[in-house]
C-alpha positions as CSV (number, residue, x, y, z in Angstrom):
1,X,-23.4,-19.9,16.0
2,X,-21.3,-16.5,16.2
3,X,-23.7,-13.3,16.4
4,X,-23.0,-10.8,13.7
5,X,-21.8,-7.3,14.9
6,X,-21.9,-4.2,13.2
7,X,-18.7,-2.6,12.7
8,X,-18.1,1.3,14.0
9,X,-16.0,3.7,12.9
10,X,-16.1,3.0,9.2
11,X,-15.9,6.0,7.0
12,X,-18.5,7.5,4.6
13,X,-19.3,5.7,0.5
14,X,-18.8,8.0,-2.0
15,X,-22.8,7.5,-2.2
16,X,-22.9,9.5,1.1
17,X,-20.9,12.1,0.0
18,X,-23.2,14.1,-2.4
19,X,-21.4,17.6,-3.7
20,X,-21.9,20.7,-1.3
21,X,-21.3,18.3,1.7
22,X,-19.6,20.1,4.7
23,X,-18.4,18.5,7.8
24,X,-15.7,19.4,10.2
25,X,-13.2,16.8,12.5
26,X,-12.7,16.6,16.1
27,X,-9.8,18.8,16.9
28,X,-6.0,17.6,18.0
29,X,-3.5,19.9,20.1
30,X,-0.1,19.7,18.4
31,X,2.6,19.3,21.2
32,X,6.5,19.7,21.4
33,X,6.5,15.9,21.3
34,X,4.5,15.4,18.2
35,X,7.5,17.9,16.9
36,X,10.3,16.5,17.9
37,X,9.2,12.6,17.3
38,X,7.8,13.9,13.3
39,X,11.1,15.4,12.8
40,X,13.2,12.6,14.3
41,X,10.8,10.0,12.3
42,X,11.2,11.8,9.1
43,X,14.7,13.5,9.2
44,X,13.4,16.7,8.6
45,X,15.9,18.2,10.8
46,X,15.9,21.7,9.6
47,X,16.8,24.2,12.0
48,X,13.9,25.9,11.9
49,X,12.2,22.8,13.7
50,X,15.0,21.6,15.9
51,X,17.4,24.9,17.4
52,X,15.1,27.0,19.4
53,X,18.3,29.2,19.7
54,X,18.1,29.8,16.1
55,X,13.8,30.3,16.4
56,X,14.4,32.9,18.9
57,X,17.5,35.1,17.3
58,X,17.1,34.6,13.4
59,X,13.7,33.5,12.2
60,X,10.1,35.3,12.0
61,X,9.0,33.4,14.7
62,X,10.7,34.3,18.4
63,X,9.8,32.3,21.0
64,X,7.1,30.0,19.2
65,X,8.2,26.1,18.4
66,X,7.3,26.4,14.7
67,X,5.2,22.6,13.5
68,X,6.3,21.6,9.8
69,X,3.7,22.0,7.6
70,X,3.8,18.1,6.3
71,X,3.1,17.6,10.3
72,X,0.1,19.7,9.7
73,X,-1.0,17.8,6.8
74,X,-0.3,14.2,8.2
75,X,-2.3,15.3,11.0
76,X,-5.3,16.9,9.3
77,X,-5.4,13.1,7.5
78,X,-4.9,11.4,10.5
79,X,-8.5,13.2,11.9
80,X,-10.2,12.6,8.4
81,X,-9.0,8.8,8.6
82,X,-10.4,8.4,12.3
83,X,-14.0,10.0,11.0
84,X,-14.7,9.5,7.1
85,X,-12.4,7.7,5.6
86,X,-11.7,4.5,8.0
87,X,-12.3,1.1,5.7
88,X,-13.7,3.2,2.6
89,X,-10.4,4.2,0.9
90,X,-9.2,2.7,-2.3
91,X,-6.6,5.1,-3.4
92,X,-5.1,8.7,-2.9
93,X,-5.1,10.0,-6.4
94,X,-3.3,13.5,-5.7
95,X,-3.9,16.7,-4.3
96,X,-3.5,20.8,-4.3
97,X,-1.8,22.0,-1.0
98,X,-1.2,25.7,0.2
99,X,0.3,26.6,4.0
100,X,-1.6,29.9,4.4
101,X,0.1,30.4,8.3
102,X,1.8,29.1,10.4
103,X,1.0,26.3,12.8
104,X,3.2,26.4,16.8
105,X,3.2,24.1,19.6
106,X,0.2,24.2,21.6
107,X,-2.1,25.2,18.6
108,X,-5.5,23.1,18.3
109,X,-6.4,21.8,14.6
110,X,-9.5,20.6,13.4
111,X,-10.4,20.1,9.3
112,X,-13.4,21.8,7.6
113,X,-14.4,19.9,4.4
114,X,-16.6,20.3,1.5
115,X,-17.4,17.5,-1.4
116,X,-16.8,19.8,-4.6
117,X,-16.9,16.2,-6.1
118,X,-18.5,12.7,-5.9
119,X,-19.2,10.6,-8.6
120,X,-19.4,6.9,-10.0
121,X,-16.5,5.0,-11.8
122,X,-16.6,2.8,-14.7
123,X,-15.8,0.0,-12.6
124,X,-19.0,-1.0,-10.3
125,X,-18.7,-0.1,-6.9
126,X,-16.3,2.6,-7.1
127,X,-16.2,6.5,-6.8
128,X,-14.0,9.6,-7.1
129,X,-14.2,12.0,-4.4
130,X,-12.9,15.5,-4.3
131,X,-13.0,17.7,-1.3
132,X,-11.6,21.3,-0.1
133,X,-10.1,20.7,2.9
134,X,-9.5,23.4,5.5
135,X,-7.0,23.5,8.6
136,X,-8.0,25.6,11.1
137,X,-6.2,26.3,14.2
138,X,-8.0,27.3,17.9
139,X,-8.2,31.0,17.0
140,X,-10.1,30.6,13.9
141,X,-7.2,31.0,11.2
142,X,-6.6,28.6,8.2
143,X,-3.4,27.5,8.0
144,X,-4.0,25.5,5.4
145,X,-5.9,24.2,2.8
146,X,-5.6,21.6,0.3
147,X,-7.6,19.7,-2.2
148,X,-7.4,15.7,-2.0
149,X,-8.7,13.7,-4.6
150,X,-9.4,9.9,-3.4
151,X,-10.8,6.3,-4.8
152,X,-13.9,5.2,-2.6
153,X,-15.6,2.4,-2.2
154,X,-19.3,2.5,-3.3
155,X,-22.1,0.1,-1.1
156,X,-22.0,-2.3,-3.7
157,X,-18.3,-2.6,-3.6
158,X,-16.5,-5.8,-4.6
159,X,-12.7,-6.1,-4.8
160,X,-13.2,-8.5,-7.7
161,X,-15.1,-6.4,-9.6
């Protein structure tokens, strides 16, 4: 007989998500690679992100490898999915989403979230969840924020339901 094991790593029911919730990720260094492969990946090959000629002699930003902000946001997902998310997720409904500053190579990222929102479906074993999401970088600025609304499973989940 195979001995049941509890799974780790699984994210958080919207029944453990109650409004006024606050949590904050592990934090992730942005390097020149994660740059370079986002923009190769995604063909976002805007100057501002591939000519360091062109960062250093005509943009507000001399001598800094700028990050694209969609980077920033893929990567502030990317620590919410590894922590409260994982397994839980339904749907991404839509979200809000303001750069407030700039993000460089070398800078260390880490999400500070709030529920504003977390309630039951008409459908059993489902819930909406709502939270303010904050990027802050290893000096204490936000450099972004944005609002995520997602479909989460509830503990009595059932996909037939």
């Amino acid at each position: 007989m195979a001995e049941t094991m509890q799974t780790v790593g699984l994210g958080l029911r919207w029944e453990d998500t109650p409004v006024g919730m606050k949590f904050r990720t592990i934090g992730r260094t942005i390097t020149e690679a994660d740059i370079t492969l986002f923009v190769g990946v995604t063909g976002m090959v805007e100057v501002l992100f591939t000519n360091l000629e062109y960062l250093e002699e005509e943009s507000l930003f001399a001598g800094k490898r700028l990050c694209p902000g969609a980077l920033v946001y893929s990567f502030a997902e990317g620590l919410l999915m590894q922590s409260v998310v994982q397994g839980v997720g339904l749907s991404f409904l839509g979200m809000d989403l303001n750069v407030a500053g700039p993000t460089f190579a070398g800078d260390t990222i880490h999400v500070e979230c709030e529920v504003v929102e977390s309630r039951a479906t008409r459908k059993p074993g489902r819930g909406i969840v709502k939270t303010v999401n904050r990027v802050v970088n290893q000096r204490g600025e936000t450099v972004m924020t944005y609002s995520p609304t997602r479909l989460v499973k509830g503990r009595d989940y059932s996909p037939k339901s």
